[in-house]
C-alpha positions as CSV (number, residue, x, y, z in Angstrom):
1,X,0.0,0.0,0.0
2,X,1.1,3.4,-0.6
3,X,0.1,7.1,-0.6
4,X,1.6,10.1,-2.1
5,X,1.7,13.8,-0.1
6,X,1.4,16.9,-1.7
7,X,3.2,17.8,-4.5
8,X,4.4,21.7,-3.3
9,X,5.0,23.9,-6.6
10,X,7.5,26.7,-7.3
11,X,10.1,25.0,-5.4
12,X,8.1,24.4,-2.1
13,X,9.8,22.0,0.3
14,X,8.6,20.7,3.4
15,X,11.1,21.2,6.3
16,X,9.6,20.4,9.7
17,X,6.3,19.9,11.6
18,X,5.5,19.3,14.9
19,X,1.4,17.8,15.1
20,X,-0.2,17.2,18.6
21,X,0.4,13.6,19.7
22,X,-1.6,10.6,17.9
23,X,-1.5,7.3,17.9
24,X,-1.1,7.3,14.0
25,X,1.6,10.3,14.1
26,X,3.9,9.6,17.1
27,X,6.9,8.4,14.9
28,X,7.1,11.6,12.4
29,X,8.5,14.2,13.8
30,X,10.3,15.6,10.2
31,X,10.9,16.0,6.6
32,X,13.0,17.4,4.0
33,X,13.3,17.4,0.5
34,X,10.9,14.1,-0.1
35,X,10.2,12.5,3.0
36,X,12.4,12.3,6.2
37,X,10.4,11.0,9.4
38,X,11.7,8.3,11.7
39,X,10.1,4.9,12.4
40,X,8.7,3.3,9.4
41,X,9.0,6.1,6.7
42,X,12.6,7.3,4.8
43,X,13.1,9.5,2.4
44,X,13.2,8.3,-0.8
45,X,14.6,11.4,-3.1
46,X,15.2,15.4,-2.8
47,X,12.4,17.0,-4.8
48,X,13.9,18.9,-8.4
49,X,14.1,22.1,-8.9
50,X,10.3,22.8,-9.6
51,X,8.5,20.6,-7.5
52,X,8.3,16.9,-6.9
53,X,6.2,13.8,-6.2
54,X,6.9,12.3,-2.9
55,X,5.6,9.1,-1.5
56,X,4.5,7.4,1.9
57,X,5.0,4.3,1.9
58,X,4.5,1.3,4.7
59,X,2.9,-1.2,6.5
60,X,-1.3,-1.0,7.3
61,X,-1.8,1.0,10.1
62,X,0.9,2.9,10.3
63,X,-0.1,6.3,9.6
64,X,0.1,6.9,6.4
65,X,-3.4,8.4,5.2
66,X,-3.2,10.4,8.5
67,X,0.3,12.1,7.6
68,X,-1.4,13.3,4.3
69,X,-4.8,14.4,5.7
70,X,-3.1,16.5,8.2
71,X,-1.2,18.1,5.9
72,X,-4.1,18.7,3.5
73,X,-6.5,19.9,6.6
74,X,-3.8,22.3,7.4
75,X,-2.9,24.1,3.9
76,X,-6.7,23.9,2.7
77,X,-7.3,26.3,5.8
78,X,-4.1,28.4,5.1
79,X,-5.4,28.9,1.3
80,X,-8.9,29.8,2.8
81,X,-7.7,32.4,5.7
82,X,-8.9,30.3,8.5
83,X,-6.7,29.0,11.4
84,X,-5.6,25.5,11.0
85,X,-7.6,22.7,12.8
86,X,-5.1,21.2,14.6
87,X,-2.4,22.7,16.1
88,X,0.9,22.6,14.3
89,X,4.4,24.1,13.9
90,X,5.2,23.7,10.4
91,X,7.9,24.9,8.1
92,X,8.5,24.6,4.7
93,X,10.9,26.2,1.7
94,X,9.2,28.8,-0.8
95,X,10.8,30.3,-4.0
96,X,8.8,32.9,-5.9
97,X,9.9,33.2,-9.8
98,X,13.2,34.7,-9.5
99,X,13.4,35.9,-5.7
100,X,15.6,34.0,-3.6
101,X,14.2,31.4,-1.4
102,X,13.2,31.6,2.5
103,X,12.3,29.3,4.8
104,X,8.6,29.7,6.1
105,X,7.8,28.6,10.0
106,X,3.9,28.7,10.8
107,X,3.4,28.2,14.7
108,X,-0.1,28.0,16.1
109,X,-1.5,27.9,19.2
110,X,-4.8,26.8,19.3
111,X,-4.7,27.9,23.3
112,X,-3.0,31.6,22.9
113,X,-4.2,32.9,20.2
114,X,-1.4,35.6,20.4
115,X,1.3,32.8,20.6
116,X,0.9,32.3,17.0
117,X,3.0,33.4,14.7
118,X,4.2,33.2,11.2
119,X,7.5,34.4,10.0
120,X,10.2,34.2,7.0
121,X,13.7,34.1,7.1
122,X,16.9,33.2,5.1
123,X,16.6,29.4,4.1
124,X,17.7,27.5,7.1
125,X,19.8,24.8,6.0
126,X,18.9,20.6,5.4
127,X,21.1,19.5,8.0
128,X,19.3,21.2,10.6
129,X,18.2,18.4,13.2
130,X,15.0,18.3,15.5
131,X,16.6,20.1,17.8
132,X,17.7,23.1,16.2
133,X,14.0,23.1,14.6
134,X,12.8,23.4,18.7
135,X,15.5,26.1,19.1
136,X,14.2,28.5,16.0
137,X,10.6,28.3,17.4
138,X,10.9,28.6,20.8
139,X,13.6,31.7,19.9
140,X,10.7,32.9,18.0
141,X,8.3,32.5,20.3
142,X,9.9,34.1,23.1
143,X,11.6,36.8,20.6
144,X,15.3,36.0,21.9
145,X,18.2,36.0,19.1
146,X,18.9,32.3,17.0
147,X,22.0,31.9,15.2
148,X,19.6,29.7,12.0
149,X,16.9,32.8,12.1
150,X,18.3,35.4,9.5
151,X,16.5,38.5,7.9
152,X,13.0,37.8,9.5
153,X,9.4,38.8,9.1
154,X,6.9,38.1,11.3
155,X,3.2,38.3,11.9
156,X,1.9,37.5,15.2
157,X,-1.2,36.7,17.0
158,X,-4.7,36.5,15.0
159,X,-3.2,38.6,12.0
160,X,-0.9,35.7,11.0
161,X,-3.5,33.7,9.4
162,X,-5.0,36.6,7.5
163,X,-1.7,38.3,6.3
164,X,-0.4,39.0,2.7
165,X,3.0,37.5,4.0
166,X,1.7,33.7,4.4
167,X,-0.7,33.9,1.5
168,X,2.3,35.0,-0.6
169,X,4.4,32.2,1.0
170,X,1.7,29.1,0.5
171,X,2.3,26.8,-2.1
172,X,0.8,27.4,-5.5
173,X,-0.8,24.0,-6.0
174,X,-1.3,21.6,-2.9
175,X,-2.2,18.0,-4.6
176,X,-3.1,15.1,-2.6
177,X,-3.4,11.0,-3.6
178,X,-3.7,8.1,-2.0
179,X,-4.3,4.8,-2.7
180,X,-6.5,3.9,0.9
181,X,-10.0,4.5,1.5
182,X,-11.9,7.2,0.7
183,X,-14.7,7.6,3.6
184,X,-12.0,9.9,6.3
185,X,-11.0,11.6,2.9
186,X,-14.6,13.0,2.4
187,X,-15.4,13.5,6.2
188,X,-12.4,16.2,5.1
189,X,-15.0,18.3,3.0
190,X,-18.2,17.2,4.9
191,X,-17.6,18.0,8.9
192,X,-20.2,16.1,11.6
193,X,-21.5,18.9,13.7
194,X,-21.9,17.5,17.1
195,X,-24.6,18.3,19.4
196,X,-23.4,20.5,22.8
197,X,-26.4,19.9,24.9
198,X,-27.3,16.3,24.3
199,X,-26.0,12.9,25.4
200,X,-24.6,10.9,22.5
201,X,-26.6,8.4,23.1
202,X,-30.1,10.4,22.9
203,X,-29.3,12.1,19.4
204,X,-31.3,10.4,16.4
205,X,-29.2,9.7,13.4
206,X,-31.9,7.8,12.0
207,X,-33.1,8.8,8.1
208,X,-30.2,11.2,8.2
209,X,-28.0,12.1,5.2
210,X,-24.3,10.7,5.3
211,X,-21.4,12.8,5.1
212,X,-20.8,13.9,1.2
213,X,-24.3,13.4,0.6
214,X,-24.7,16.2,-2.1
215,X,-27.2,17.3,-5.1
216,X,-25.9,14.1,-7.3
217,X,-27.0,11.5,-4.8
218,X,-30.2,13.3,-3.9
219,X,-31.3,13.1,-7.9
220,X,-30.5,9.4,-7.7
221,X,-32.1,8.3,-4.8
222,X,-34.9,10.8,-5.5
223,X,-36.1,9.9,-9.2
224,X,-36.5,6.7,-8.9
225,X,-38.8,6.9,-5.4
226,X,-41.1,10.0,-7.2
227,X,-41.6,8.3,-10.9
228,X,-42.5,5.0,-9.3
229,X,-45.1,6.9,-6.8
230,X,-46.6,8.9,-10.0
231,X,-46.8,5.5,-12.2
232,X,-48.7,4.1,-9.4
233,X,-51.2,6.9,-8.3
234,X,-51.5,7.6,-12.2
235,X,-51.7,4.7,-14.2
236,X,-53.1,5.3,-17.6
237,X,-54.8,3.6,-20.3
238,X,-55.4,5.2,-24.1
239,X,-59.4,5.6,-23.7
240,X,-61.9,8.1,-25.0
241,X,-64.8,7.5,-22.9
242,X,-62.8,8.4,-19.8
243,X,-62.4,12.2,-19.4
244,X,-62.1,13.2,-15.9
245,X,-59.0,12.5,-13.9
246,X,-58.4,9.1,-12.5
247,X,-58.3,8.8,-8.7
248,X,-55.9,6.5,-7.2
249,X,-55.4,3.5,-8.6
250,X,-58.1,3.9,-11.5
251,X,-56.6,4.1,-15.0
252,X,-57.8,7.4,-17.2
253,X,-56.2,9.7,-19.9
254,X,-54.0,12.6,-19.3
255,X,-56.4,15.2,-19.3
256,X,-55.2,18.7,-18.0
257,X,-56.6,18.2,-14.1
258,X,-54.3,15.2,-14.6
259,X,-51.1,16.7,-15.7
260,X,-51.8,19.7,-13.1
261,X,-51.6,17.3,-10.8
262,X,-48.6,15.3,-12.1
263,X,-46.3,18.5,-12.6
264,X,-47.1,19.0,-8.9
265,X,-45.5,15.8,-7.5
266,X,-42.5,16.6,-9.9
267,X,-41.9,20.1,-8.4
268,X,-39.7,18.9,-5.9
269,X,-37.6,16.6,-8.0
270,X,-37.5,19.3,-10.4
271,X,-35.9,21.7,-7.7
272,X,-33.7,19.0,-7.2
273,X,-32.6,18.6,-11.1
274,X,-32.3,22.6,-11.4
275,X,-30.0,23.4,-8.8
276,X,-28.0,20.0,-9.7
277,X,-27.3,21.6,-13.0
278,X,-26.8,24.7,-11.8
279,X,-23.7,23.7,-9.4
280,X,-22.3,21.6,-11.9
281,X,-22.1,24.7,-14.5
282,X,-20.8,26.7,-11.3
283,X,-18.0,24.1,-11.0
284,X,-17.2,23.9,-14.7
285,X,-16.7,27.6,-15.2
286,X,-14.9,27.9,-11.6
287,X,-10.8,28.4,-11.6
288,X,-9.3,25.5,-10.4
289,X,-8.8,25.4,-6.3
290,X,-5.6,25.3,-5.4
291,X,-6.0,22.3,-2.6
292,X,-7.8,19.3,-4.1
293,X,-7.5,15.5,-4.5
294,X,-6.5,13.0,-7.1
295,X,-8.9,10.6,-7.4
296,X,-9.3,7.5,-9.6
297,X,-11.2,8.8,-12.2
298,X,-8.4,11.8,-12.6
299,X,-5.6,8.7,-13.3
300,X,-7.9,7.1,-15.9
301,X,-8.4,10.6,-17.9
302,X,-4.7,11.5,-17.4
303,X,-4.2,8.2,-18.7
304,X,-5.8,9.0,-21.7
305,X,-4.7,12.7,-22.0
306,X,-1.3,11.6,-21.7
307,X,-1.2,8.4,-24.5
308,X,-3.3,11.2,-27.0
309,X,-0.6,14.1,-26.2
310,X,2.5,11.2,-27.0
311,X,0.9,9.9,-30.1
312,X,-0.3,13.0,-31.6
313,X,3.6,14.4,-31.3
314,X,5.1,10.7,-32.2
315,X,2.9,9.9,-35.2
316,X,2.6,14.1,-36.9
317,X,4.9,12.6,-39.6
318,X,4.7,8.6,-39.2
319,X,1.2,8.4,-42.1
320,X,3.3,5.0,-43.1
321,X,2.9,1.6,-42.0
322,X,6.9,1.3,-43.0
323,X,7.4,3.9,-40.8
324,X,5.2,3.2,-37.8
325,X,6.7,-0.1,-37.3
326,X,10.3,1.2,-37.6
327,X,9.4,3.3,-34.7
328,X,8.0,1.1,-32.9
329,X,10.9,-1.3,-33.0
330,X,13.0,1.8,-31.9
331,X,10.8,2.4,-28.9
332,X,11.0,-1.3,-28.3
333,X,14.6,-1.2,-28.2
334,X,14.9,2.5,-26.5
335,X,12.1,0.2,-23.2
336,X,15.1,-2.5,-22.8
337,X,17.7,0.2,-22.8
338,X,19.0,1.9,-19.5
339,X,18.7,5.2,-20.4
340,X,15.2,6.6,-20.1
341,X,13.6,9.2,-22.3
342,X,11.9,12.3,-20.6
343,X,8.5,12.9,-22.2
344,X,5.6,10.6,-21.3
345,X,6.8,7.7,-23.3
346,X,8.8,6.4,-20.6
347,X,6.0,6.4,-18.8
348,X,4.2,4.9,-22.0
349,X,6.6,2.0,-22.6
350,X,6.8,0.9,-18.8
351,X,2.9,0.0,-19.4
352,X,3.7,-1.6,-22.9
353,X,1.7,0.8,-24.6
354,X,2.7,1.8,-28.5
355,X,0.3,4.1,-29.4
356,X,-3.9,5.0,-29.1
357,X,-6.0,3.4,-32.0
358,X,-9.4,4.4,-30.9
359,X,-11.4,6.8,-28.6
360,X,-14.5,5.8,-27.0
361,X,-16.7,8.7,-25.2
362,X,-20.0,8.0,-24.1
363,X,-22.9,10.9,-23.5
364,X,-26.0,11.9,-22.8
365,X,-27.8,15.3,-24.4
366,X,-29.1,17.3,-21.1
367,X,-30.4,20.3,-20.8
368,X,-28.4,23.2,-19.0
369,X,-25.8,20.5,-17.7
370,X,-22.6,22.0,-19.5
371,X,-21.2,25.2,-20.5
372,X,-21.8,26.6,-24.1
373,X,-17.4,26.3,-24.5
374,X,-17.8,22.5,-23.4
375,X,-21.2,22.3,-25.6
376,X,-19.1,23.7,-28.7
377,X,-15.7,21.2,-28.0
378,X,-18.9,17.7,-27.7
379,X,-20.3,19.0,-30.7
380,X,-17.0,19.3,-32.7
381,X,-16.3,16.0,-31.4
382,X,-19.5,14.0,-32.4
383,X,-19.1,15.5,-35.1
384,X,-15.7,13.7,-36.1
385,X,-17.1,10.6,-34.6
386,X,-16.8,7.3,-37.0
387,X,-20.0,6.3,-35.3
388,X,-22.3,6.7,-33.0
389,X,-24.3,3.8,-31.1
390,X,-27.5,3.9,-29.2
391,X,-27.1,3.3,-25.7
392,X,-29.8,2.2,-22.8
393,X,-31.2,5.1,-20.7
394,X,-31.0,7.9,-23.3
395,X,-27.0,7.6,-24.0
396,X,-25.3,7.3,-27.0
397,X,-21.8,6.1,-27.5
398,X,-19.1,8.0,-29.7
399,X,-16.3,6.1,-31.5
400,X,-13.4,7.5,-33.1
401,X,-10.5,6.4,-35.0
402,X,-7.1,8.3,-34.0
403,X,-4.7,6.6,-36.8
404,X,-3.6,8.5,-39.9
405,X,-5.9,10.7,-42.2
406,X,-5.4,12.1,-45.5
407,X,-7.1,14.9,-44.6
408,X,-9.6,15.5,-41.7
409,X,-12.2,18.6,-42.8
410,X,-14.5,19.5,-39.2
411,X,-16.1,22.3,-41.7
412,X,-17.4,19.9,-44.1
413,X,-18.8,17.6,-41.6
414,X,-20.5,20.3,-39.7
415,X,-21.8,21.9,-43.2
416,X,-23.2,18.8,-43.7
417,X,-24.7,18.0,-40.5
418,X,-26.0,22.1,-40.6
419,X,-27.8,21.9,-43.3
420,X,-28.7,26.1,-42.7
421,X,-25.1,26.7,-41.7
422,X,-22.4,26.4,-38.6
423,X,-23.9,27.7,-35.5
424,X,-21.8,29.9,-34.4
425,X,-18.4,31.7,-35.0
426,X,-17.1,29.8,-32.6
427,X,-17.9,26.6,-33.7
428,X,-16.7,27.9,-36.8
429,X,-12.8,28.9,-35.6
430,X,-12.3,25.8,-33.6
431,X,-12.8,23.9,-36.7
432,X,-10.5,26.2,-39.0
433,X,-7.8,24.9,-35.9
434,X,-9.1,21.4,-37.1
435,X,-9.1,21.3,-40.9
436,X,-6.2,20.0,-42.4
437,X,-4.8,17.3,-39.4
438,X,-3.4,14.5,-41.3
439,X,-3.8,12.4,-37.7
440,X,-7.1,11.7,-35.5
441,X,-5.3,12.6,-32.4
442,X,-4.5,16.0,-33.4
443,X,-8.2,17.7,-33.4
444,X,-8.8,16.4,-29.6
445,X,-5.9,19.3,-29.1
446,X,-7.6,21.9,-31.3
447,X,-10.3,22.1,-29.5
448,X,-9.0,23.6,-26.5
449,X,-6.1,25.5,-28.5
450,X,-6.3,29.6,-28.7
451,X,-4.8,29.7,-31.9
452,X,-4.1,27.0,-35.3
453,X,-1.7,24.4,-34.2
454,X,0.5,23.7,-37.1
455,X,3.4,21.9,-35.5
456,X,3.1,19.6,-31.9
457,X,6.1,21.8,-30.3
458,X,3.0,24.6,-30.1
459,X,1.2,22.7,-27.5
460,X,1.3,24.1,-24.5
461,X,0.3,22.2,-21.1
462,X,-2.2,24.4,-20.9
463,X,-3.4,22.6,-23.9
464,X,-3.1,19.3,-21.8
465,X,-5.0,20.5,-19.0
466,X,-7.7,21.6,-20.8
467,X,-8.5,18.1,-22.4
468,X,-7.8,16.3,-19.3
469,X,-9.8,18.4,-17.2
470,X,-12.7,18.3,-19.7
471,X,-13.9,14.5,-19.0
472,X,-14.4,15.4,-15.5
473,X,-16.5,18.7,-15.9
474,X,-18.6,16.6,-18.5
475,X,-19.3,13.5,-16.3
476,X,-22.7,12.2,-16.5
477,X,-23.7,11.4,-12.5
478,X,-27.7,10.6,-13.1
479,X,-27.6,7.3,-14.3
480,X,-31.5,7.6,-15.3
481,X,-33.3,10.5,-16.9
482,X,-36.9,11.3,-16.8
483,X,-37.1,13.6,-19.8
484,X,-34.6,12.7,-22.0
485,X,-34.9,11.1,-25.1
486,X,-32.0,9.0,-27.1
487,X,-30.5,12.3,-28.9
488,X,-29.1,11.9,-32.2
489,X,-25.3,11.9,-33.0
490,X,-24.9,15.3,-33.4
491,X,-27.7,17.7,-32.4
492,X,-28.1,20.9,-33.7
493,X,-29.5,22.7,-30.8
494,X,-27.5,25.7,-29.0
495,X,-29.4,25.0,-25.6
496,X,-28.2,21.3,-25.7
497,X,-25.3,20.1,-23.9
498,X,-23.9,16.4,-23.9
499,X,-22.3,15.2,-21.3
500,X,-20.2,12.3,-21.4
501,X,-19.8,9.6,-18.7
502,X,-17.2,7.5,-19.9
503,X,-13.9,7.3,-21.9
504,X,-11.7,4.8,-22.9
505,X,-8.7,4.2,-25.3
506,X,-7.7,1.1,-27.3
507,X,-4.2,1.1,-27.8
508,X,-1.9,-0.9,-30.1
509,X,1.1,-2.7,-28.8
């Protein structure tokens, strides 16, 4: 078993932290560079220049998930302004673009609020021990000189956690993995509010929503309940002789008293499907948050990003079988060899992967569920789709061939899918980045590109991001759908939005 920590950006390093006593925490007391904490951890490497992934590793049960939950608790806080929950004495290395680095010590006292501090000073050296660490903050602390504490700036009391000087100082991205379960994880985001007045014992939990319970479970649990009620207190038969409403249990036609009466129960479910939607545009449209978790969905569209982004610079010139397989025998000799390459084929040939054939993406047309930028990049993509296939419960499912192309025209598929024109000049620019691509994996880039990508050393990451990212704004949660009808491969509706649920490569190897 094993769990990463954050990965701290811009040349973050963690130096030292001191966490109240816990059964799970009682042997770390340190770490520098990757991970340096006594008992069952080590350190496995020193982080590069900007930024590194470290790893926990050991046994069940000893403390792993905890170390990287703290850590996470406390930076989420930071980021937000608030005061840590726990508290901690933690110090870490910052560099800002092309300042010089310092060493950042945050000391909180959950007891004294004006025994906090938080202060910078010249970087303070790896070989500092424990001891020297208990030195610099009690120094600090008591404001007496330290030989290690150069050229400081410091906050104190209730202003620390507010100030421009720790905001400036927190890492730029805080990203957190693990490989354990996910239930202490979400209690993270989702805190139990515990009753002051009340014995344990006498507080009802009964019928009560768990912790992460949000708007996506609520739909699922609650459509199915409210469409079965309705089909039983309104069964209905095609008659002419019957015009009033039914009453329980009788069958009759939908006459107007009837669907008054049906629109009523569906009120609440309908609240429930509006403000679903609504959060899930919120969250598309939202910058990303600097503290969040991996989770395994993320690995499985990285996945994919990453064997799309390889290809697509790999293949821009291979349109021959001769030459396809006289590269693959080259990467096939380049996996045995010792030296490793430094683009995301290493990573590529460790999992025995050549190259992406095929993409599968399946969908679902729903009203208001994505934003008009994601709408334009589904319908560019249906749009190149080899073919679509009809799918249970309203979905379809895209598939599309990524190999070699003599020429691959988005405008003349949209022209004739459009029969009175493109909608949109949008629609219209991200497919003059399209036209032209002699390889299927190239247009999955185009989409998110600002300008015409003409050669693969234009991608940016930002590119990267974009499609990786895109999957997980898209996902489809409700697995059933009241109103929604099987939509048709490419829908010429600006109000629609598709949203996909699943993706999946085939790759050759």
């Amino acid at each position: 078993m094993s769990a990463s920590p954050p990965n701290w950006k811009k040349n973050a390093r963690c130096h030292e932290t001191a966490l109240p006593p816990s059964p799970a925490l009682w042997t770390t007391h340190r770490y520098r560079g990757g991970l340096r904490p006594r008992g069952p951890y080590r350190a496995v490497a020193e982080p590069p220049s900007q930024g590194a992934l470290n790893f926990v590793v050991g046994v069940n049960g000893s403390g792993k998930s905890s170390l990287l939950r703290a850590l996470y608790r406390i930076f989420r806080s930071l980021n937000r302004r608030e005061r840590p929950d726990l508290p901690v004495t933690l110090a870490w290395d910052r560099r800002q673009g092309g300042a010089d680095a310092v060493t950042a010590i945050l000391h909180y006292d959950n007891v004294d609020d004006a025994a906090s501090f938080f202060v910078t000073v010249k970087p303070v050296p790896i070989v500092a021990r424990r001891s020297d660490w208990e030195g610099i903050t009690a120094a600090l602390s008591n404001g007496d000189a330290n030989a290690r504490v150069l050229d400081a700036h410091v906050v104190r009391g209730s202003d620390a956690f507010a100030s421009s000087l720790l905001a400036a100082q927190l890492p730029k991205r805080l990203i957190a993995y693990t490989s354990g379960a996910d239930g202490a994880w979400l209690q993270l985001g989702h805190p139990t509010f515990r009753p002051q007045n009340e014995d344990k014992e006498q507080y009802q939990r009964e019928g009560e929503r768990p912790p992460g319970w949000g708007f996506d479970k609520e739909w699922e649990s609650e459509q199915p309940v409210r469409m079965s009620n309705i089909l039983t207190r309104f069964p209905l038969r095609s008659s002419t002789e019957t015009p009033d409403a039914p009453s329980v249990g009788q069958l009759g036609v939908l006459s107007i008293d009837v669907i008054e009466r049906i629109q009523k129960e569906l009120a609440p479910l309908s609240a429930i499907r509006e403000k679903l939607f609504t959060n899930h545009a919120t969250q598309a449209d939202r910058l990303d948050d600097s503290c969040f978790r991996i989770q395994v969905r993320h690995l499985r569209y990285a996945g994919i990003t990453l064997g799309l982004w390889q290809a697509a610079k790999e293949m821009a010139n291979q349109t021959e079988i001769g030459s396809r397989e006289a590269l693959r025998k080259l990467l096939l000799q380049q996996r045995g060899a010792d030296s490793k390459t430094s683009d995301a084929r290493r990573v590529l040939n460790e999992i025995d992967w050549f190259w992406p054939t095929h993409l599968t993406l399946t969908y679902r047309d729903v009203p208001g569920r994505a934003s008009a930028q994601q709408h334009r990049e589904l319908l560019c993509l249906v749009a190149l789709a080899d073919e679509v296939i009809e799918q249970p419960r309203g979905r379809q499912r895209a598939v599309f061939s990524l190999g070699p192309s003599n020429r691959i025209s988005l405008t003349e598929k949209l022209s004739n899918a459009f029969s009175l024109g493109i909608p949109g000049q949008d629609i219209e620019r991200t497919a003059d980045r399209v036209d032209g691509s002699r390889l299927g994996r190239k247009p999955y880039f185009g989409f998110s590109a600002p300008t015409k990508i003409s050669t693969p050393r234009r991608w940016t990451s930002s590119i990267v991001c974009a499609i990786g990212s895109a999957p997980d704004c898209w996902r489809t949660s409700p697995s059933r759908s009241s109103d929604s009808t099987a939509p048709q491969p490419l829908t010429a509706s600006p109000t629609t939005s598709s949203s996909p649920s699943t993706n999946s490569v085939t790759a050759s190897r």
